[in-house]
N, C-alpha and C positions, 0 to 999 in steps of 0.2 A: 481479279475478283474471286472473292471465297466460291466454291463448290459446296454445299449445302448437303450433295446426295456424299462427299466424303466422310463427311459427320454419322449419315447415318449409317456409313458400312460399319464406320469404327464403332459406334455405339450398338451393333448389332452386334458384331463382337466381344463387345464390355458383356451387353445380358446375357449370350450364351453363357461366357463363362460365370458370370452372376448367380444364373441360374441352376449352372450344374453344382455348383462349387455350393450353394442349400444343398441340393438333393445331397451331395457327401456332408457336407456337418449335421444333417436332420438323423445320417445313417449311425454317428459317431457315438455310442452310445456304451461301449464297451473301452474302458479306460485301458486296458493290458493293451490293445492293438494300436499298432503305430500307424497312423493316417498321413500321406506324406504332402498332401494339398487340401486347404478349406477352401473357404468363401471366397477370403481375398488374393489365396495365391491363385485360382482357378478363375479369377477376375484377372489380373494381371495376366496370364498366361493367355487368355481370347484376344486382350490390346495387345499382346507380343507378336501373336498371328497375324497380326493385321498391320500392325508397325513394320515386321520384319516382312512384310510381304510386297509395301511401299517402301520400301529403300529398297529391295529385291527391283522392282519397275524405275526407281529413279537411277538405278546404276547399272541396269541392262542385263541382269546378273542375276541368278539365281542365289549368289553367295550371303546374303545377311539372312534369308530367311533361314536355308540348310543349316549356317548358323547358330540359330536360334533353336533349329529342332533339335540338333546335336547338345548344347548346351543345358536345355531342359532334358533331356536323355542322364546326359551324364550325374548331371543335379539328383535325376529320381533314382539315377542307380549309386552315387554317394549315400544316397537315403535308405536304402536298403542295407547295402553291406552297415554301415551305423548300426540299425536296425539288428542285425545278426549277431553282429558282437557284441552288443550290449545283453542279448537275451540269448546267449550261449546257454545249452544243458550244463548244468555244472551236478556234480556227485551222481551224473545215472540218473537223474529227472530229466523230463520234456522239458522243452522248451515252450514259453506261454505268450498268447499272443498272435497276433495276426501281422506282416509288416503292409497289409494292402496294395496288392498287386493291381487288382482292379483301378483301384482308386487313380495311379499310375498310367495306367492305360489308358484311364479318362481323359488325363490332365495332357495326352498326347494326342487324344480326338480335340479335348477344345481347341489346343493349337492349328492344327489343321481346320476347322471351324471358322478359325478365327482370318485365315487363311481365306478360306473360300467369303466372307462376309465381306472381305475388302476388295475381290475381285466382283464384286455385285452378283455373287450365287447367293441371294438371300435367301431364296425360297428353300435352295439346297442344302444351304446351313442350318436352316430352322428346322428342315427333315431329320437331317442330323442330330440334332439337338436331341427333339423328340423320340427316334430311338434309340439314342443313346440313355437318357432319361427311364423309358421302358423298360432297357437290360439292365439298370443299374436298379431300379424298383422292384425287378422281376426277381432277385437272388433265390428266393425259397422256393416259387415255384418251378426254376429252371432245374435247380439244383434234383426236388424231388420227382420231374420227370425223367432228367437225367439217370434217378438211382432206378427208375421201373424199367429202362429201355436197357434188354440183353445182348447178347454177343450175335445171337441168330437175327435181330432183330435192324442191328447195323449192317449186317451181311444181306439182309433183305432190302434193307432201303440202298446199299451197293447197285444190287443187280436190277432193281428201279433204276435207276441214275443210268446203267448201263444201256439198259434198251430201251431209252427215253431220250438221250443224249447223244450216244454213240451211235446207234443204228438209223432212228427218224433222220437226222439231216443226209445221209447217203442212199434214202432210197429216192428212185425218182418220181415227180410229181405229176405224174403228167397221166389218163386215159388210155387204158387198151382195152379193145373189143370189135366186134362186129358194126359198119356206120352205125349210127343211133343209139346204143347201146353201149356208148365207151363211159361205163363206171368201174373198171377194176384200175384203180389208184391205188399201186402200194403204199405211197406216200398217208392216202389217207384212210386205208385199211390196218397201218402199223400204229396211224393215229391213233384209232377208238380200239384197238390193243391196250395201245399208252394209256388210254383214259379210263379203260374198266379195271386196268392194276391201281391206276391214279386214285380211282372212288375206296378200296380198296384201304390205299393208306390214308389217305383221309378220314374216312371210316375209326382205321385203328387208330389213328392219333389222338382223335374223341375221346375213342375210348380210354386211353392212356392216361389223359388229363382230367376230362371230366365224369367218367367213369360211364360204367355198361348203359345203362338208362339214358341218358341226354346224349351219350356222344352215336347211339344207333337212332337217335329218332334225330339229331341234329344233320346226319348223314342221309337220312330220307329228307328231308328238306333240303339242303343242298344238291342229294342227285336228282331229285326232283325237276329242278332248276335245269340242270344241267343234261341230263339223259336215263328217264325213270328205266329204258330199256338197259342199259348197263351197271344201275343202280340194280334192278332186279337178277342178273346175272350174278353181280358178285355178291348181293345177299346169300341167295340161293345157296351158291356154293360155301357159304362159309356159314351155312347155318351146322352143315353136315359135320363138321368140327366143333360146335359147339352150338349144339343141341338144347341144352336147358334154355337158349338166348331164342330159341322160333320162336315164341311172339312177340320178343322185341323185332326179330329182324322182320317179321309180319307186319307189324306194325308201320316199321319204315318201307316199307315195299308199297302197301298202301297209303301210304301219306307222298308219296313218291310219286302215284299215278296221279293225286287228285291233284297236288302242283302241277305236272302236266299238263291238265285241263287249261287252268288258268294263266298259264306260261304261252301256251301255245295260242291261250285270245289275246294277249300282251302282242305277242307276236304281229299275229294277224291286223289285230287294229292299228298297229304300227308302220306295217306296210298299207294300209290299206283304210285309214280311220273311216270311211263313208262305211266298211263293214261291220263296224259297233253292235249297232242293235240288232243287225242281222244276225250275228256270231253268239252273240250274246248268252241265249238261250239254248242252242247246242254244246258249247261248252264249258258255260258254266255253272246249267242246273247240273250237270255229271257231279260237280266238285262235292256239293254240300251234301248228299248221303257216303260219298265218298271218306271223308271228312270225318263225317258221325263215326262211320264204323273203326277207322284211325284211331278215334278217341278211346273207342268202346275196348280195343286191343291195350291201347296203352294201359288204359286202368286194370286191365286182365294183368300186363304182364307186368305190372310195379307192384304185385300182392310179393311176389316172392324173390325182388331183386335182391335183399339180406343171405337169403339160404342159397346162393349162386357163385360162383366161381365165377373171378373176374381174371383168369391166365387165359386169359386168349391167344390164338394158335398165331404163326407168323403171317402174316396180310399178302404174303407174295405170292401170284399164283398165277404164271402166264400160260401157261398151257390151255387150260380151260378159255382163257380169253381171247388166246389167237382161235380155237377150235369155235369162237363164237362171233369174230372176225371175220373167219370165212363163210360161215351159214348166214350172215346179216349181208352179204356181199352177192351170195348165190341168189338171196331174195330181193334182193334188192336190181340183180341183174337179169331174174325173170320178169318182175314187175318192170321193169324197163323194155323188155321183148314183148311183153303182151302189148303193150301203149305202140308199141314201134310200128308190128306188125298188125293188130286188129283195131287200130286206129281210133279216134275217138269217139267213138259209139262204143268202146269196152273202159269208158272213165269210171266205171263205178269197180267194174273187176280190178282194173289197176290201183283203183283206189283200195280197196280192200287188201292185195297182196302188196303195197307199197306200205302201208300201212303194220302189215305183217312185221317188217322189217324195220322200220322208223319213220316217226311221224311227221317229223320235221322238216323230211324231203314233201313228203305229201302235201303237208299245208301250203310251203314254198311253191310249189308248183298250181298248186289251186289257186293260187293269191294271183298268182302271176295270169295266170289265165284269165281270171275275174278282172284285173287290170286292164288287162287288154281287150277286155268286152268278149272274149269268145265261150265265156259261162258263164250260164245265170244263177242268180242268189239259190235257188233252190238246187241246183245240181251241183252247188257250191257246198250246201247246208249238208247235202246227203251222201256227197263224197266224203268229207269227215266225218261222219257217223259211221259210216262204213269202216275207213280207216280207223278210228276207234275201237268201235268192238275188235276187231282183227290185231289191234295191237294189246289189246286186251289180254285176249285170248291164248296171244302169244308168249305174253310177260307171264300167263297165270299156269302154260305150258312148262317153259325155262323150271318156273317153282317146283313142279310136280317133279319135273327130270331132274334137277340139280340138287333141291334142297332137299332137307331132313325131312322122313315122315311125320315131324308131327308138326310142319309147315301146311300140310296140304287141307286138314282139314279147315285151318280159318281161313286156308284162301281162296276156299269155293265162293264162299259168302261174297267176296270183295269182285271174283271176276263175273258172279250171275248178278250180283247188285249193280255194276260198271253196263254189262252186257243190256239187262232190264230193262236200264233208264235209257242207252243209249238205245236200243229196240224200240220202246216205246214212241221216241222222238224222233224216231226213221218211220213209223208206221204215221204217227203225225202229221211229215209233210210230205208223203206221198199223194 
């Protein structure tokens, strides 16, 4: 009996290459360059994959597919030398023309594509496809990031790679400390190293591409997301390098906290949905003057992004993040000693000095409590408020110490506005 799902590999294979084989004749526009595959050889070439992949299974053998890849190898590099000799310099002129290398390299993804469509990786082949598609669309803008990124610049994202890759898998994972108090993980104290260099390059890549303005306030919303306390460090420190940018990187420092807010009710009502409405209004009125004043910086700092110098310094900078590694670790292993030792009648201190440190142990732990029925909604409401302000305070400390003086003045606003509202809503539901 016919197989039905055969058909569709092979025809999965046909529109890969269907489809790549447009995207190159859509590109073909330039008549001097030699294109060494269209439509229909890059159609042919997906049914080859697929063909040479089933006589490869029917004869037990890898041998007709290697074959096949061999063959088309050879074919594209006939097509080149052709290529060469016919558009020799002749008298001391260049040579004109492109022989499409890329193109080449395509027509040896679809094969492989074509490959995977007949062993039933559809999903995997149509991934394929799609970034393949991307890089081949992306030529100008790859090209022109390419030409912005320097020599200090690959040497930096090196020694990223280095202590990201090389170092985190060999340390060990595992608590030392006093009973109760085993939080010194170098495992995961190397992590949020890795991760405030991480913000770092992210950060610059922004900026690389999309330029100073979107790619700093796109990078407050992302560390936001992720860890507004690490986003504020590596602000901080890289405003001091490039100083005309404080209120952009102000800007994202505050739009960083008010994610926060909202992250962390995300959070909460996640573990915990009967906490909704209860949450609701502690952290989420924070966000919306929060917000405002985000706004009110952006529009301050896009008067004068034209008269600005967009050479920004290199994004690598570990020292300062391991030196902030170990102070989030010391706070983090006092707030752990207070809870150990003066028990749970000191929930509000711990919460305040946990908070100090990061918020996201704090909420985790109050969630968890509130789960288990051992706190009520209101010692629940006013432990995060505490932590709050305290991580406020903290983030809005980092700026004063790290960043440029002329970060400090708009960040008072952001930490007495933050402070105010969460003050308020602690005197509230006392």
């Amino acid at each position: 009996m016919l197989d039905i799902n055969l058909f569709y590999r092979l025809a999965a294979a046909i529109g890969i290459g269907l489809i790549i084989g447009l995207q190159r004749e859509h590109t073909y526009s330039d008549q001097s360059d030699r294109h060494p595959a269209g439509v229909r050889s890059f159609t042919l070439v997906g049914l080859a994959g697929a063909v040479t992949s089933m006589l490869s299974g029917l004869m037990g053998g890898p041998a007709p597919f290697v074959t096949g890849f061999v063959v088309i190898g050879l074919l594209l590099v006939a097509s080149h030398i052709s290529f060469a000799i016919a558009h020799r310099p002749q008298d001391g002129q260049p040579a004109v023309g492109s022989d499409g290398i890329t193109t080449s390299l395509a027509v040896l993804v679809v094969y492989l594509l074509g490959a995977l469509s007949w062993y039933g990786r559809l999903l995997e082949a149509c991934v394929g496809m799609v970034v393949l598609l991307l890089l081949l669309n992306a030529k100008k803008p790859l090209h022109d990031f390419a030409n912005k990124i320097s020599t200090e610049d690959i040497i930096a994202t090196v020694k990223f790679a280095v202590i990201s890759l090389m170092v985190l898998p060999f340390l060990p994972n595992r608590a030392f400390g006093p009973p109760g108090i085993e939080v010194l993980n170098p495992h995961t104290i190397w992590l949020f190293v890795v991760f405030i260099s991480g913000i770092g390059f992210v950060s610059y890549v922004l900026i690389k591409i999309i330029g100073p303005g979107k790619g700093i306030w796109l990078t407050g919303l992302f560390g936001g997301l992720a860890s507004s306390t690490a986003l504020t460090l590596n602000m901080a420190a890289r405003s001091k390098e490039n100083e005309s940018y404080a209120n952009d990187f102000t800007m994202s420092i505050v739009l960083s906290w008010a994610v926060m807010f909202a992250r962390l009710y995300l959070i909460c009502i996640f573990l915990e949905p009967k906490l909704a409405s209860v949450l609701a209004v502690p952290l989420l009125v924070p966000v919306i003057p929060t917000l405002g004043y985000a706004l009110i910086l952006k529009i301050r700092a896009g008067r004068d992004h034209t008269e600005k110098s967009s050479n920004f310094s290199n994004p690598f900078r570990l020292l300062p993040a391991i030196k902030f590694g170990l102070v989030f670790t010391a706070v983090m292993f006092i707030a752990n000693a207070v809870r150990v030792y003066l028990g749970s009648g000191a929930l509000l201190a711990c919460s305040f000095l946990g908070g100090a440190a990061e918020m996201d142990a704090v909420a985790f732990s109050l969630i968890d409590m509130s789960v288990k029925a051992t706190l009520e909604n209101r010692e629940l409401v006013l432990s995060l408020l505490l932590a709050s302000i305290a991580n406020t305070v903290t983030k809005g400390a980092l700026v004063f110490i790290l960043g440029s003086s002329a970060m400090r003045r708009p960040i008072i606003p952001a930490v007495l506005l933050i402070c105010a509202v969460a003050g308020g809503l602690l005197v509230f539901y006392l």
